[in-house]
SEVOPA-685433 format. One record per residue (C-alpha): x, y, z; residue number from 1; residue in three letters. Coordinates in steps of 0.001 Angstrom, whole numbers, always signed. Each point is the difference from the previous one (the first is absolute). Example, Ala and Ser with C-alpha at 12.3 -4.5 7.8 and 13.67 -1.06 7.14 Angstrom:
BEGIN
{{+12300, -4500, +7800}, 1, "Ala"};
{{+1370, +3440, -660}, 2, "Ser"};
***
This chain:
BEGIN
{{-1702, -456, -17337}, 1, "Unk"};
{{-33, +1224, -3602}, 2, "Unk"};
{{-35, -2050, -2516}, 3, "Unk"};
{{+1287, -3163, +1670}, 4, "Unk"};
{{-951, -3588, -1160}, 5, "Unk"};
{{-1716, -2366, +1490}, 6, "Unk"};
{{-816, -3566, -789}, 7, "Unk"};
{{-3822, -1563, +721}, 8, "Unk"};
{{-180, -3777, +581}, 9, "Unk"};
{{-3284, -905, +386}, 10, "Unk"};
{{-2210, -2611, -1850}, 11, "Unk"};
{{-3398, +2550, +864}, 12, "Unk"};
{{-209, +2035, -3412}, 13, "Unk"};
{{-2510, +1912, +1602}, 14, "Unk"};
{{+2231, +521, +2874}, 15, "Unk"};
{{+3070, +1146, -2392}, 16, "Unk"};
{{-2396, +2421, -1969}, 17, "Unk"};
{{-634, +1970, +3117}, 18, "Unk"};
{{+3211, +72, +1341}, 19, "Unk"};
{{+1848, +1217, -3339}, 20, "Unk"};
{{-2852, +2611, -157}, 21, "Unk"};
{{+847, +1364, +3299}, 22, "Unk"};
{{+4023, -651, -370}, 23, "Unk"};
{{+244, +1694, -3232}, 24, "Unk"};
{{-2018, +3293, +1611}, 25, "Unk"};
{{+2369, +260, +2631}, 26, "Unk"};
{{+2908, +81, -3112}, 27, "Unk"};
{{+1248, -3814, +256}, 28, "Unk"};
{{+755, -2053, -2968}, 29, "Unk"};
{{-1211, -3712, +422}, 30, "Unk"};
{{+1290, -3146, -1173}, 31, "Unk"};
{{-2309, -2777, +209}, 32, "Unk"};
{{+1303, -3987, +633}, 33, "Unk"};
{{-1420, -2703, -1614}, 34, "Unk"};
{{+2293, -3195, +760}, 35, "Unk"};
{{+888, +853, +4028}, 36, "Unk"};
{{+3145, -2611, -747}, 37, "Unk"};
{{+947, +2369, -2268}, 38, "Unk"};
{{-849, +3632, +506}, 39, "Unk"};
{{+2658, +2242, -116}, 40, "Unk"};
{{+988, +1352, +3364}, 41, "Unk"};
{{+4297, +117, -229}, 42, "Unk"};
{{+2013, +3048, -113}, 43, "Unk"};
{{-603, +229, -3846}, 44, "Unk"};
{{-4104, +439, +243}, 45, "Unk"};
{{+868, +3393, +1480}, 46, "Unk"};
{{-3160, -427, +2964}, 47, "Unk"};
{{-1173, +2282, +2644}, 48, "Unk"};
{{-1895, -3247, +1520}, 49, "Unk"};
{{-2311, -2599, -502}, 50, "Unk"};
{{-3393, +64, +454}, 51, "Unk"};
{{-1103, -3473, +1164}, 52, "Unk"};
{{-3933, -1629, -294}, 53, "Unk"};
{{-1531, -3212, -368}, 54, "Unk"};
{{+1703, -2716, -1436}, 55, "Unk"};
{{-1485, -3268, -1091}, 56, "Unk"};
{{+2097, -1990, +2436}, 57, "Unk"};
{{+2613, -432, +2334}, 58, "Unk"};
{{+2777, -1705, -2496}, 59, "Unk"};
{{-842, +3569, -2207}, 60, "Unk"};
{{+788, +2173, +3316}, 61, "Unk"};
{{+3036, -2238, +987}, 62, "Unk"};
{{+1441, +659, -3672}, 63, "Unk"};
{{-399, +3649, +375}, 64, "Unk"};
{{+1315, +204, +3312}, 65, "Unk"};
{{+3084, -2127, -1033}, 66, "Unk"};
{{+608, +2511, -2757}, 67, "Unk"};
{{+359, +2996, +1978}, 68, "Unk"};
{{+1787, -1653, +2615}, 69, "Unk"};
{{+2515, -939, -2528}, 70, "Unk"};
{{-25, +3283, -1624}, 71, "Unk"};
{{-1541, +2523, +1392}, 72, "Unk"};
{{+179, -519, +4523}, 73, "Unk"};
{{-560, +3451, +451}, 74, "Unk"};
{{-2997, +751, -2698}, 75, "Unk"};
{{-2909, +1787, +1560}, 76, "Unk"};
{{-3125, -2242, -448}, 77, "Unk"};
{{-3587, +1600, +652}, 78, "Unk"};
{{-2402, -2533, +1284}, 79, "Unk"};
{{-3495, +309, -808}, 80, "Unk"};
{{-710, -3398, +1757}, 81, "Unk"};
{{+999, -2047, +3144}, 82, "Unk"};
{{+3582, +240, +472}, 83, "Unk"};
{{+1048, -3685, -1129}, 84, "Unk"};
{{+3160, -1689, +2148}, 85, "Unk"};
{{+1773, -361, -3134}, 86, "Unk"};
{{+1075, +3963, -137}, 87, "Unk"};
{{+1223, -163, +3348}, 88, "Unk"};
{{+3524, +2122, +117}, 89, "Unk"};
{{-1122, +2037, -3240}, 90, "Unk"};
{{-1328, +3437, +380}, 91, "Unk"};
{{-3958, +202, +526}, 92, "Unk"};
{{-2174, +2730, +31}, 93, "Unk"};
{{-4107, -697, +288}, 94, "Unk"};
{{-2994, +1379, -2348}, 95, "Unk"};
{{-3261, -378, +1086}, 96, "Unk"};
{{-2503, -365, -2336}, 97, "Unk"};
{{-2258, +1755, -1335}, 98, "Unk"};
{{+3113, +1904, -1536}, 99, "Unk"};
{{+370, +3456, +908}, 100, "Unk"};
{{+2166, +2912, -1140}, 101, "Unk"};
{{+1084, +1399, +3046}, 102, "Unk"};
{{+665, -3153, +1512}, 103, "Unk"};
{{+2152, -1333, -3125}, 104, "Unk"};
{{+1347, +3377, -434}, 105, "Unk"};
{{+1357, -323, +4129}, 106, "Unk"};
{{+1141, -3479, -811}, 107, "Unk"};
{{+2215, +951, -2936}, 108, "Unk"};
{{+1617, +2931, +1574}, 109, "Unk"};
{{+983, -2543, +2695}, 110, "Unk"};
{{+995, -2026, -2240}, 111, "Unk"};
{{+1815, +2377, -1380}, 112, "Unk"};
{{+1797, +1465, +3031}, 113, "Unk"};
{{+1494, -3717, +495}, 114, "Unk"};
{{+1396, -538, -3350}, 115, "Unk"};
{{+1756, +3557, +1080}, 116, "Unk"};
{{+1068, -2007, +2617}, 117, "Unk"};
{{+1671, -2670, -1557}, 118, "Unk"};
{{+1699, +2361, -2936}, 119, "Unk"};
{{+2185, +1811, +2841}, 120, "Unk"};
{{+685, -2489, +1764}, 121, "Unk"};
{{+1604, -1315, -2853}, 122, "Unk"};
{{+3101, +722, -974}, 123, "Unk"};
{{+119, +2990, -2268}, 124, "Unk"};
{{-3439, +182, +666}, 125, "Unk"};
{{-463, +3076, -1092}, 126, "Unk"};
{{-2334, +2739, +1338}, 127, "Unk"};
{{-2336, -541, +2673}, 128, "Unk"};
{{-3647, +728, -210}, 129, "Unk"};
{{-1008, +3409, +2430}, 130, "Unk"};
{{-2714, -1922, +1478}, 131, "Unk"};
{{+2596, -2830, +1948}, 132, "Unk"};
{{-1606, +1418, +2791}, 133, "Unk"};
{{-3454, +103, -53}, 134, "Unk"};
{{-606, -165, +3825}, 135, "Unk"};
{{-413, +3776, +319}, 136, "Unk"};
{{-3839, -850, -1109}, 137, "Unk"};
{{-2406, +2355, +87}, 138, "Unk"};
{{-1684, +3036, -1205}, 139, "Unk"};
{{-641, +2268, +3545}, 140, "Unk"};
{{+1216, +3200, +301}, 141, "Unk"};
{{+2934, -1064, +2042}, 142, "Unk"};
{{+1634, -2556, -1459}, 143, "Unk"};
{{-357, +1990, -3319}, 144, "Unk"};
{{+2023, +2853, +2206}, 145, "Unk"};
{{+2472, -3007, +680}, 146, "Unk"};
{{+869, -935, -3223}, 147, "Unk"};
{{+280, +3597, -1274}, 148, "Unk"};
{{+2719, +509, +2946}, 149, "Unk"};
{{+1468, -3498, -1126}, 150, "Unk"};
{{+405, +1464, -3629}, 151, "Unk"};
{{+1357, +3305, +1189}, 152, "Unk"};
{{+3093, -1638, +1764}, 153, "Unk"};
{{+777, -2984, -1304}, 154, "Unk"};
{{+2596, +1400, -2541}, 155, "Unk"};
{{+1741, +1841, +2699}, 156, "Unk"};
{{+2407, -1205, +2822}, 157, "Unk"};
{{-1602, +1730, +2728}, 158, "Unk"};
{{-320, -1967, +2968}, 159, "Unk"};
{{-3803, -457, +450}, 160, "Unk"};
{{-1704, -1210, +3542}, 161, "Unk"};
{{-3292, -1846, -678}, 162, "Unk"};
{{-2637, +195, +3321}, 163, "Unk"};
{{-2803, -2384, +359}, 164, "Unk"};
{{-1868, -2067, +2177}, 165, "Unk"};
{{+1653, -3902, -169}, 166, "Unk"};
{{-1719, -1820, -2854}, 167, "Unk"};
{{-854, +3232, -2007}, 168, "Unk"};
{{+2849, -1022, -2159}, 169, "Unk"};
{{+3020, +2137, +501}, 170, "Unk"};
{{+2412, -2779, -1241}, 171, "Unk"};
{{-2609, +68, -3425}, 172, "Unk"};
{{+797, +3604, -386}, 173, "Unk"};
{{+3820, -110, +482}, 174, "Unk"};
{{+30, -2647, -2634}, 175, "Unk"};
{{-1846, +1946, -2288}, 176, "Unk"};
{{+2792, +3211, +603}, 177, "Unk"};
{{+2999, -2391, -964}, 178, "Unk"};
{{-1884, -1849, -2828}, 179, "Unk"};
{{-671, +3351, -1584}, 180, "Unk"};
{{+3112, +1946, +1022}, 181, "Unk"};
{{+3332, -179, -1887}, 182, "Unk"};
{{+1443, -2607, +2352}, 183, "Unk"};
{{-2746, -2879, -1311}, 184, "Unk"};
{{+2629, -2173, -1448}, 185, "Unk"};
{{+1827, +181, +3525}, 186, "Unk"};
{{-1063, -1880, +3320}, 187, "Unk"};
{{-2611, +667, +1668}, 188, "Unk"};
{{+1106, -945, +4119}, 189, "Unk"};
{{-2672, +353, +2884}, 190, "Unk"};
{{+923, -557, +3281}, 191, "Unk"};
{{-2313, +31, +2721}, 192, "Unk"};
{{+1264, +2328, +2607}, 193, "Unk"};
{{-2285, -1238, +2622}, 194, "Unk"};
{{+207, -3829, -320}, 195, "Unk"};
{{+3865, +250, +888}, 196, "Unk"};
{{+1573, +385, +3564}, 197, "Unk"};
{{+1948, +3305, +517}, 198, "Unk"};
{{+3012, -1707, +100}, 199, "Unk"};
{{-215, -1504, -2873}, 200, "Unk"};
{{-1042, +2352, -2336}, 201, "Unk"};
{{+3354, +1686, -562}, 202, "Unk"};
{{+1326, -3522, -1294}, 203, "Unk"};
{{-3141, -150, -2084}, 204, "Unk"};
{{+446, +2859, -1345}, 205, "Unk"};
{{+3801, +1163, -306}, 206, "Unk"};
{{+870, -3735, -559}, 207, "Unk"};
{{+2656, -1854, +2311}, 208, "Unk"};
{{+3930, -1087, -296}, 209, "Unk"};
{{+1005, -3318, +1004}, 210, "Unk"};
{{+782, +324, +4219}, 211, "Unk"};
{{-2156, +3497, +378}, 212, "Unk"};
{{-1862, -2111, +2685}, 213, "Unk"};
{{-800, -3396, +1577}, 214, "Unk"};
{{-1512, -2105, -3106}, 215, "Unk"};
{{+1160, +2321, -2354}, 216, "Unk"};
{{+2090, -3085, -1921}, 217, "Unk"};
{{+410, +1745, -3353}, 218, "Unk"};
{{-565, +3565, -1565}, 219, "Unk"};
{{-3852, +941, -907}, 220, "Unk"};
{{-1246, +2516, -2256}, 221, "Unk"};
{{-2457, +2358, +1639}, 222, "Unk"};
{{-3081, +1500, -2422}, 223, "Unk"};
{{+1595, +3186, -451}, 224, "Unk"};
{{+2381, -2305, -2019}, 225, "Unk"};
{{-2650, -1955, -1461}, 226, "Unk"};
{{-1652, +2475, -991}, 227, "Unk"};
{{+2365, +2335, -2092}, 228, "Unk"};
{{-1064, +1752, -3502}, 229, "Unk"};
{{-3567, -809, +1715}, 230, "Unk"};
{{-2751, +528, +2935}, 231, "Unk"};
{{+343, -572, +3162}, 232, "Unk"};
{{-3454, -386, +1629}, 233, "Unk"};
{{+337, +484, +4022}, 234, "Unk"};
{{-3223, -1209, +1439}, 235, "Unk"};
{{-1545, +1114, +3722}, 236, "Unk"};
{{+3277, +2427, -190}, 237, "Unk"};
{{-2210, +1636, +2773}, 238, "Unk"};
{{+1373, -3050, +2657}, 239, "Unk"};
{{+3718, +479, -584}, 240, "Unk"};
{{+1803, +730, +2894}, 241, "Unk"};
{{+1434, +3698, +527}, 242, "Unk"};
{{+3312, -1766, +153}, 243, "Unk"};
{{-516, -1306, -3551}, 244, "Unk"};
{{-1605, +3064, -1002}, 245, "Unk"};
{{+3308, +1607, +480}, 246, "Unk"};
{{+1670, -2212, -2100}, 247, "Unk"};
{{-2635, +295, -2727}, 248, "Unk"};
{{-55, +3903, +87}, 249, "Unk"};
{{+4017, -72, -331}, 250, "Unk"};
{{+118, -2623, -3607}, 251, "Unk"};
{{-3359, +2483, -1119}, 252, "Unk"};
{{+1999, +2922, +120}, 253, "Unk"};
{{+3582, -1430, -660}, 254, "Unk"};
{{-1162, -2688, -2913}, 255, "Unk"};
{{+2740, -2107, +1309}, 256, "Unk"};
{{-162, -2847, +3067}, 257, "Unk"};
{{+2573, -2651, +1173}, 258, "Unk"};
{{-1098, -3957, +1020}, 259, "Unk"};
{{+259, -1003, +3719}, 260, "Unk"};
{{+3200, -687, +755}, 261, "Unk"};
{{+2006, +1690, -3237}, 262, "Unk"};
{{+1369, +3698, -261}, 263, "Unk"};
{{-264, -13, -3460}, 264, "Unk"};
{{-2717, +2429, -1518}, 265, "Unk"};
{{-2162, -744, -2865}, 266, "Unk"};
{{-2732, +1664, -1641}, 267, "Unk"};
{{-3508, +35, +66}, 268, "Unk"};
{{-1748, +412, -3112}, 269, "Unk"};
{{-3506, -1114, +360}, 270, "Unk"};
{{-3249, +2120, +147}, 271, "Unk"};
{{-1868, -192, +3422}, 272, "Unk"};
{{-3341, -388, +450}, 273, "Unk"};
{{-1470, -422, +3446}, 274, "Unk"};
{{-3485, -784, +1348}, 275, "Unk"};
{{-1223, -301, +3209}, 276, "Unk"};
{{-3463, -156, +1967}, 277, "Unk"};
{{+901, +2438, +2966}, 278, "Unk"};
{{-331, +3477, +391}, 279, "Unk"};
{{+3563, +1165, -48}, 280, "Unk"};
{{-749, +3689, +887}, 281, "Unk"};
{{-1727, -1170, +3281}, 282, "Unk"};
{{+3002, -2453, +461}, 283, "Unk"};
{{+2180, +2897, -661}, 284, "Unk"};
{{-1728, +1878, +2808}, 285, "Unk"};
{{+716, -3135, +2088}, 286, "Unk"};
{{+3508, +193, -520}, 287, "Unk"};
{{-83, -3778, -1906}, 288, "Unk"};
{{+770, +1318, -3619}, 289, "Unk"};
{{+2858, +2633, -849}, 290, "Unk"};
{{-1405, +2488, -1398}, 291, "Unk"};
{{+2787, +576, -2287}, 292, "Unk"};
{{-422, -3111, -1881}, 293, "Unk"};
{{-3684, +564, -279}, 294, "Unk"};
{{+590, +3008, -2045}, 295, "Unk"};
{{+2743, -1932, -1797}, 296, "Unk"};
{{-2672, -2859, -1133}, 297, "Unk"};
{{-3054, +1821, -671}, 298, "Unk"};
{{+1109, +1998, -2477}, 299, "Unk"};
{{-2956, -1330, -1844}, 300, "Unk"};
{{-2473, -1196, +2224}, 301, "Unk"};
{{-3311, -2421, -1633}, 302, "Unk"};
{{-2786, -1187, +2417}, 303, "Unk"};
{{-1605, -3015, -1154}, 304, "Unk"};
{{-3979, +580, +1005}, 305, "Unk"};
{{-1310, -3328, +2250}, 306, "Unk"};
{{-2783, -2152, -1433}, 307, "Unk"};
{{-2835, +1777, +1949}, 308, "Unk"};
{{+757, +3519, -2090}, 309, "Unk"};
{{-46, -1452, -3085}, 310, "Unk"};
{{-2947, -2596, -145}, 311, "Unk"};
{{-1303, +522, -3427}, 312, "Unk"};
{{+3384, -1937, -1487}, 313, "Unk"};
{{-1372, -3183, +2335}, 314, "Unk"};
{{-1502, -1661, -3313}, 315, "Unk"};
{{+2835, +560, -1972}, 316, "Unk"};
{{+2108, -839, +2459}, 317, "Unk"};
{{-1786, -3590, +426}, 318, "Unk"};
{{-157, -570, -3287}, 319, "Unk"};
{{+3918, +505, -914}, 320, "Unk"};
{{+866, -2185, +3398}, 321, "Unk"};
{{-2293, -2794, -1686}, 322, "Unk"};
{{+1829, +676, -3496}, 323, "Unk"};
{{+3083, -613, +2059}, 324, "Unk"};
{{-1209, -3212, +1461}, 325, "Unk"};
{{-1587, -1118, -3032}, 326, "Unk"};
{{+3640, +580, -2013}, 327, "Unk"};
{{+2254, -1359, +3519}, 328, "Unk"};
{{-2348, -2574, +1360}, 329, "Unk"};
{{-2245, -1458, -2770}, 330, "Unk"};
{{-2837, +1089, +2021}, 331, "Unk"};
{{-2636, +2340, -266}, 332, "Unk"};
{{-2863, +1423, +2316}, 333, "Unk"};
{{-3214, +2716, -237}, 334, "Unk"};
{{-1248, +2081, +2107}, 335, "Unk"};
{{-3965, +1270, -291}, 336, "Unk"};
{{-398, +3387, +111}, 337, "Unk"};
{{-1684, -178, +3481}, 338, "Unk"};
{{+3135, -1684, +1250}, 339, "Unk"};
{{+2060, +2860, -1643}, 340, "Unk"};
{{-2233, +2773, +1600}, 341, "Unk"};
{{+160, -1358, +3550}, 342, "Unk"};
{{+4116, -113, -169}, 343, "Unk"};
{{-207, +3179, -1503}, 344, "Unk"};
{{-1889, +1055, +3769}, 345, "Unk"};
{{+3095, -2161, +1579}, 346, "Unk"};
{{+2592, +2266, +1868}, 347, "Unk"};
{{+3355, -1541, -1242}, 348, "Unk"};
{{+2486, +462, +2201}, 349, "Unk"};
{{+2126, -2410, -1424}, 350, "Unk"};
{{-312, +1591, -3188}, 351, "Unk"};
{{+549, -1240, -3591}, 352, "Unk"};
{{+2243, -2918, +1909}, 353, "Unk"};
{{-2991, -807, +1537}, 354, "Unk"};
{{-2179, +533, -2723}, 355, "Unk"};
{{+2695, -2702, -2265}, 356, "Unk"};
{{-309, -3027, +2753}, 357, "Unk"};
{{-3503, +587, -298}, 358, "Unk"};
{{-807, -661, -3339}, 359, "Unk"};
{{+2568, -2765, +296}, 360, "Unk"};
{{-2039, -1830, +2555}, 361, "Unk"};
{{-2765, -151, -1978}, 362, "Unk"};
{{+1636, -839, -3291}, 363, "Unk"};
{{+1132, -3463, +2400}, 364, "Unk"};
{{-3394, -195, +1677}, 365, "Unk"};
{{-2455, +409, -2882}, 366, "Unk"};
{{+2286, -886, -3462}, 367, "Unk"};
{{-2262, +1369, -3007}, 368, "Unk"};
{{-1983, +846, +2019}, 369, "Unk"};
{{-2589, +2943, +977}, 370, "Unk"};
{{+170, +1737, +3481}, 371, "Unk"};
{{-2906, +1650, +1143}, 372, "Unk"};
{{-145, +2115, +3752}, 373, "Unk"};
{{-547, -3436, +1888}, 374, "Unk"};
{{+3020, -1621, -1217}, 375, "Unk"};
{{+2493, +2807, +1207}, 376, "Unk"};
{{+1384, -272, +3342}, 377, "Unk"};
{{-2119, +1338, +2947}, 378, "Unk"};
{{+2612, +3297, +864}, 379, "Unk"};
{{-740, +1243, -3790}, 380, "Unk"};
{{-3918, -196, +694}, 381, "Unk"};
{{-426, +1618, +2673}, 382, "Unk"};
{{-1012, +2671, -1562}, 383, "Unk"};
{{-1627, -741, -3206}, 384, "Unk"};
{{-3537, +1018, +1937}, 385, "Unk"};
{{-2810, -1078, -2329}, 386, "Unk"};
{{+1888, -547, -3134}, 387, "Unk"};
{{-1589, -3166, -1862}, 388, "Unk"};
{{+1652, -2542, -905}, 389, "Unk"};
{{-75, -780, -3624}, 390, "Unk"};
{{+1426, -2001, -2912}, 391, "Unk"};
{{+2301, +1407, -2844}, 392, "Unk"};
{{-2201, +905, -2930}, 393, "Unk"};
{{+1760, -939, -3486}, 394, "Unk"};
{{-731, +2633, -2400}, 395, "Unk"};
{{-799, -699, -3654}, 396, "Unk"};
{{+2816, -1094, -2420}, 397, "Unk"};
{{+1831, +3169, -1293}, 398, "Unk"};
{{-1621, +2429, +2740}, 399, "Unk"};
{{+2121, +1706, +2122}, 400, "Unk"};
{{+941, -509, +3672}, 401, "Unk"};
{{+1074, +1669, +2920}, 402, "Unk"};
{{+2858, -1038, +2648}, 403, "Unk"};
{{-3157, -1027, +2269}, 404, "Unk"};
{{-2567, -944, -2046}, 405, "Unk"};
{{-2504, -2131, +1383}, 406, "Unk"};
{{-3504, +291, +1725}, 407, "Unk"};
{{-2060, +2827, -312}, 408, "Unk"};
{{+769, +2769, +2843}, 409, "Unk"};
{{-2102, +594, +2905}, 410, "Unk"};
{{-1461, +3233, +1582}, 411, "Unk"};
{{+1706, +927, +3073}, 412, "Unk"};
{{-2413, +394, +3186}, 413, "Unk"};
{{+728, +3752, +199}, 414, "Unk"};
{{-660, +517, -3785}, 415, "Unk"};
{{+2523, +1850, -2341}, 416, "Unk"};
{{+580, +2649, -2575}, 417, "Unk"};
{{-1139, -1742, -2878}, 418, "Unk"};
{{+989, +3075, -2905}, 419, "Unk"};
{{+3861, -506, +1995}, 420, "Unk"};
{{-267, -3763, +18}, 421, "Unk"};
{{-668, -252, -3521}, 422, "Unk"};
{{+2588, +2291, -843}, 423, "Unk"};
{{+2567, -1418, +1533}, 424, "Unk"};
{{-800, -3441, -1599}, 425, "Unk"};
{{-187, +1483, -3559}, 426, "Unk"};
{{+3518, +1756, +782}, 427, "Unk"};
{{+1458, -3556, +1334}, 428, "Unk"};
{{-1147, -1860, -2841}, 429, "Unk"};
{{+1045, +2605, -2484}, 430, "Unk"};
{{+3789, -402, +1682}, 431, "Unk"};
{{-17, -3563, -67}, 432, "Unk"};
{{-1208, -80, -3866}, 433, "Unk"};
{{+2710, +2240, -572}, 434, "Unk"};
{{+2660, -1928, +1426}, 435, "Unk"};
{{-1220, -3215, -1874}, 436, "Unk"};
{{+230, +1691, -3075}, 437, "Unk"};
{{+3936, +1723, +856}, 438, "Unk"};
{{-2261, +3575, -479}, 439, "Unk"};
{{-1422, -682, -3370}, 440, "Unk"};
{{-2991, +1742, +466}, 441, "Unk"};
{{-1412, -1706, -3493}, 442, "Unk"};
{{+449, -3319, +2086}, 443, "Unk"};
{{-1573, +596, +3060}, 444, "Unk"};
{{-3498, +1773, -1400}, 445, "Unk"};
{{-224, -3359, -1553}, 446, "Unk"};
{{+761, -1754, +3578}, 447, "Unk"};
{{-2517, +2492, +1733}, 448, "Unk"};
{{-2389, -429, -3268}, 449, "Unk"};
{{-51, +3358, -788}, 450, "Unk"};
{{+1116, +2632, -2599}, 451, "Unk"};
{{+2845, +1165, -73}, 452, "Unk"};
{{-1042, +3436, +50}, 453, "Unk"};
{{-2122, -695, +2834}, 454, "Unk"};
{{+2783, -1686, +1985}, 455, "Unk"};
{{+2263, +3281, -706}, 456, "Unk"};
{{-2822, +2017, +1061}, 457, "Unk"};
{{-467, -1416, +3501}, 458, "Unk"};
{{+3938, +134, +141}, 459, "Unk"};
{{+64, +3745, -443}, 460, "Unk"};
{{-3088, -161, +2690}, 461, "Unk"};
{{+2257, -1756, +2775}, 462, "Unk"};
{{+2939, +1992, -1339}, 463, "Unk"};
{{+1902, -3320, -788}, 464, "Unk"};
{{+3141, -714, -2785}, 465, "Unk"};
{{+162, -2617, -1909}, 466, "Unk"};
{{+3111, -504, +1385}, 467, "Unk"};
{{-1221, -254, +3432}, 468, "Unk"};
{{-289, -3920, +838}, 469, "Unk"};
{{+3283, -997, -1670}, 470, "Unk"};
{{+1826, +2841, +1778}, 471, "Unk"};
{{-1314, -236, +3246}, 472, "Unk"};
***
């Protein structure tokens, strides 16, 4: 968020100091408000946000929230106290004190992300930001494989079959292909193959004229229709019937269909991207999927690893789900790092679906609030083993922090490789300093408190780019 502005309302000098200290490392310009009735916050103050403390009373919050109500609905505001009733409808992100870098440095990117939001939904909005879709979290192996693939075919109009467990977040991925692809400013349709009776689906997606059938009282567009000059995003294509497969194959190959009912052709110009959960070759075998349209989909196939394979993005994935909730919801929730390490033992077979209602639960159930292994539900303890339970630890103001930073860890039973633990601690935190710090390596020595030098050393050690963490 380079050289953005943000205004600080607070009546805590002390409070102020720090946070302009830490803004203006992480290259933000501050504005500070002395009259809350009359701080500048319309379109003419040019603000990323507001940053929102302690105010000597409630008449001095009501006259600040008045003012961006009136001028500013949609400016970001950063609480770093209680969220007060008088914001409620404006955009709210928390900051917990003490204040730290990677925390602030997370809420500002968010905040970020949702004022590229707002510009394209606008009209003439503009460009959109690259990171609209942030769900494809994580810094594993595999989901770095997945966004590589993502990247490769996006500009293309090759028809690409995405094959995951359901709730890996197939739909995430096809979204991500049509954002970045040359059809972004066209539609993006799904249609869930699955959810709609066989003899429907034809209607649903060739579209209808008026008569075609019993309750067919006027002519219906189908999503091939819908979705011309864009994607067409055909979910669970695995349970289509081979009667509609047929029909599929036929406007794949022919790029031209007709409505139920109608003889008159028209084209199909969308890209189409299909995802399903099944194993198609076995269904092939089975004689439930054509074979030929198989080959016709997965021209380019991407498998979207299940939670379980790709474990180590857990914390990161918990912490953008409660950046979500805290930017959607107004609420906010932490985990300890016990509770972290004991879902990170948890099987998910629901996946990151599962994984979402989660941390949604407990945003409701404990608001602001700390979970620790008791207060998850009994299914995701089962087998923490002898993981203690302890509370978050706060680390000093301006040190850095970790996704799941918290109590102190604990020595398995069976022991470990300590040389290999440490290692691969050093090598996390190193990652997450980088991507903090957009891969200014200057920037994150001084979050790790060390030289830079020292810091480039232990990169070449790991065999790490700067460039890693903000690519991956």
């Amino acid at each position: 968020m380079a050289r953005s502005k943000l205004l600080i309302v607070d009546e805590d000098p002390a409070r102020v100091e720090e946070l302009t200290r830490v803004l203006e490392f992480l290259d933000v310009d501050v504005e500070r408000g002395a009259d809350p009735a009359t701080v500048p916050v319309g379109d003419d103050a040019a603000l990323a946000g507001v940053c929102l403390g302690r105010l000597a009373s409630e008449a001095a919050l009501e006259a600040l929230a008045r003012r961006l109500r009136e001028q500013a609905p949609r400016l970001p505001v950063l609480l770093l106290d209680e969220p007060p009733a008088t914001l409620e409808g404006q955009p709210v992100w928390r900051v917990r004190r003490p204040i730290r870098y990677a925390q602030l440095a997370e809420s500002l990117r968010a905040v970020e992300i949702y004022r590229a939001r707002q510009r394209a939904q606008a009209p003439g909005g503009g460009e959109r930001d690259p990171e609209l879709f942030r769900s494809l979290v994580g810094n594993s192996r595999k989901i770095r494989q997945v966004r590589q693939l993502i990247s490769q075919v996006a500009g293309s109009d090759a028809s690409v079959l995405i094959l995951g467990e359901s709730g890996t977040g197939k739909e995430v991925v096809a979204r991500n292909i049509h954002y970045h692809s040359t059809r972004r400013d066209g539609p993006f349709v799904p249609v869930n193959c699955g959810a709609i009776p066989a003899d429907l689906l034809e209607s649903e997606l060739f579209g209808h004229e008026k008569g075609a059938f019993t309750g067919a009282i006027s002519a219906r567009q189908g999503r091939f229709e819908l979705a011309q000059d864009g994607t067409l995003f055909l979910d669970e294509i695995g349970d289509m019937s081979l009667s509609m497969q047929v029909k599929l194959l036929r406007v794949l190959q022919e790029r031209v269909f007709e409505r139920v009912g109608s003889n008159r052709q028209l084209t199909a110009n969308a890209r189409i991207v299909a995802a399903t959960h099944r194993d198609l070759e076995t269904r092939i075998d089975e004689g439930d999927f054509r074979e030929d349209l198989f080959y016709r989909l997965n021209v380019f196939p991407i498998e979207m690893p299940p939670l379980r394979e790709r474990v180590e993005d857990l914390p990161l994935l918990i912490e953008e789900l409660i950046t979500r909730i805290e930017h959607d919801r107004g609420h906010s929730v932490r985990l300890t790092s016990a509770a972290i390490i004991a879902l990170c033992q948890y099987r998910w077979p629901g996946n990151v679906r599962e994984l979402a209602n989660l941390v949604e639960r407990l945003a409701i159930l404990h608001p602001f609030g700390v979970v620790d292994i008791g207060d998850l539900p009994a299914r995701y303890r089962e087998h923490a083993g002898d993981i203690e339970q302890a509370p978050v630890l706060e680390l000093p103001a301006g040190g850095g922090g970790t996704a799941a930073d918290g109590a102190m860890p604990r020595l398995p039973r069976e022991g470990l490789d300590l040389k290999e633990h440490l290692t691969s601690v050093e090598v996390s935190l190193i990652r997450q300093a980088l991507e903090s710090s957009n891969g200014v390596v200057s920037r994150a020595a001084k979050l790790l408190n060390v030289g830079r030098t020292t810091l480039v050393e232990k990169m070449r050690k790991y065999g790490m780019s700067r460039d890693e963490a903000t690519n991956a």
